[in-house]
N, C-alpha and C positions, 0 to 999 in steps of 0.2 A: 287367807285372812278374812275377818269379817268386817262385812261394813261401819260397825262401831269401832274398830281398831286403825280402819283407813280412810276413812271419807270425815272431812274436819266439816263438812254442812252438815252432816247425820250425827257426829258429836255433839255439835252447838246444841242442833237441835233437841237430842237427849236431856241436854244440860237445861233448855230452859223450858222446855218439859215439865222436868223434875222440879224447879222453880215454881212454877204455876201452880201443881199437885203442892207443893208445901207451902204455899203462899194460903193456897185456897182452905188446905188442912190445919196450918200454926200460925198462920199471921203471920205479918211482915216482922214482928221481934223474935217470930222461931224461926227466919229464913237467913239463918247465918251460913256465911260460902258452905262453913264444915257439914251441917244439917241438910246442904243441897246436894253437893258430893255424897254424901254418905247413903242418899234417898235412892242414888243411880248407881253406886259400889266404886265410885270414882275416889279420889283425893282432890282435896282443896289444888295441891298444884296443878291437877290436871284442868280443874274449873278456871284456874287465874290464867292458865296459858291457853284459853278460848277466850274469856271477857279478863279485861286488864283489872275491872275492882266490882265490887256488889252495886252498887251504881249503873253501871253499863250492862250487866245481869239483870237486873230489875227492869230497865227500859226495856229492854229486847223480851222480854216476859211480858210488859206490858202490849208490846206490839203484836206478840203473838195472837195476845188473847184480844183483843180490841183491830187487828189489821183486816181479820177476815168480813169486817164490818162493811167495806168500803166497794169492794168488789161486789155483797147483794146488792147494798143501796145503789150499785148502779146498776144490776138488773131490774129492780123495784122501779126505778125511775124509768125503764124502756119499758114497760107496759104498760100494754094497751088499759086497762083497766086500773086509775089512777087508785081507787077505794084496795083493791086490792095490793095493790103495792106495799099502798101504807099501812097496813094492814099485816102484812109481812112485815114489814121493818118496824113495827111497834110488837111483834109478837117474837119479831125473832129472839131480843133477848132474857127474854121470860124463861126461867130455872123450867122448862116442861121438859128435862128428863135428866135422867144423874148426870150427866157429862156438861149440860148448861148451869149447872149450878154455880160452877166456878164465875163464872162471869157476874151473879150480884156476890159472891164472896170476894174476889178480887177487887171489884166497886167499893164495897165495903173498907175494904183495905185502903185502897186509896184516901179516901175521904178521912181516914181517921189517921193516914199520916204524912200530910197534903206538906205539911211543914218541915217534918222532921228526914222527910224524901223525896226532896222537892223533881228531882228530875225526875221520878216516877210517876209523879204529879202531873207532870208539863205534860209527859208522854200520853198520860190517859187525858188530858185534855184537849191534847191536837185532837186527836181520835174520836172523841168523845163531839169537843166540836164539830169535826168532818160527818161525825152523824146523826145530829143537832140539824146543820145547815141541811142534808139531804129531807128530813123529814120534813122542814120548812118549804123545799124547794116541791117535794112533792101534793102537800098544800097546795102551794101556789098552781100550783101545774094543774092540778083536779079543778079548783075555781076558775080557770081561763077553761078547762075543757067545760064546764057543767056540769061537773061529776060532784063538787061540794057547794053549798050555801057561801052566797058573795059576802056576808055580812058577816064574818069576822075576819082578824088580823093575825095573816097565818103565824108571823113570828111571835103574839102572845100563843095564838093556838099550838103552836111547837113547842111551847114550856110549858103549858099545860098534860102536854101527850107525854113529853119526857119523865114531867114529875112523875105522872101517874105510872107508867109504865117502870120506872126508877123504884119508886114504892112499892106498887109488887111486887116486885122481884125481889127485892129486900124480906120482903116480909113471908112470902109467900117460902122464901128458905129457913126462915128462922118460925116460921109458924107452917108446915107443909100438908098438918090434916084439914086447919082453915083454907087453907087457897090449893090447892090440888093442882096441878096443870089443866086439868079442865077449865075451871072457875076462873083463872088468872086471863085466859084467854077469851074467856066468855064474855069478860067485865070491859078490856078493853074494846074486842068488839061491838057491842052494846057503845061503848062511849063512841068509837070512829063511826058506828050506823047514825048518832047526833048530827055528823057533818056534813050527808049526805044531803042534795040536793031537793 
């Protein structure tokens, strides 16, 4: 038998896979159970006897794509070289190759249905928070070393670094021969070389 027919962690994970690829493809109003299943050659019943309703689908979708986050930012935070860190963690989630794109379309998704899918919401904002506070922390971390300029306030500097980097990637997917993956990375660089010491 194959691994898709007997390991229920390689099922899930198929399942919310296929979720993410159609989230990121139709939007969250063409990500019905039936259009997930059918993405992976599954049926709906096989989707509801992994996650109990499209709710609980959705979160694990979100955690997918937003969990791997948590694990750089703490390697970003052990090195030795704080510019580069952060530098990493503001470039990591910039669309620079077809397989990151999903992460400002997902974003996307979020934002535009914060209300009508609230736990989907929450999910990308734990997340979203947890890597919020890390780029703050490593701010902070670079002005105690010397590595940035003492005179700004890392937590306005953190939502300045997020907008920007937020916006590009937005943009840079919906416009891709203006902002290139070159360029997207060039620009925030250029803005984190500003904060250097």
């Amino acid at each position: 038998m194959s691994a898709r027919k007997t390991d229920p962690a390689a099922r899930q994970g198929e399942i919310v896979d296929a979720t993410v690829r159609v989230i990121a493809r139709d939007g969250l109003s063409g990500a019905s159970l039936r259009t997930i299943a059918r993405e992976i050659g599954y049926t709906t019943g096989v989707v509801m006897h992994y996650f109990r309703d499209k709710e609980q689908l959705l979160v694990a979708a979100a955690e997918a794509v937003f969990g791997p986050f948590e694990e750089l930012l703490a390697e970003a935070s052990r090195m030795d070289d704080a510019f580069e860190g952060l530098r990493r963690m503001c470039v990591l989630p910039l669309p620079t190759t077809r397989a990151k794109q999903v992460i400002p379309r997902i974003y996307a998704q979020v934002l535009a249905s914060a209300e009508t899918e609230p736990a989907f919401a929450e999910a990308f904002r734990q997340r979203y928070g947890a890597f919020r506070d890390g780029v703050q922390s490593l701010l902070a971390a670079g002005q105690r070393s010397g590595a940035f300029r003492a005179d700004f306030e890392p937590a306005a500097q953190c939502d300045l670094l997020c907008a920007l980097v937020d916006g590009l990637a937005l943009h840079a997917v919906s416009e891709p021969s203006r902002l290139p993956p070159d360029r997207v990375v060039a620009l925030v660089t250029q803005e984190l070389e500003k904060l250097r010491a």
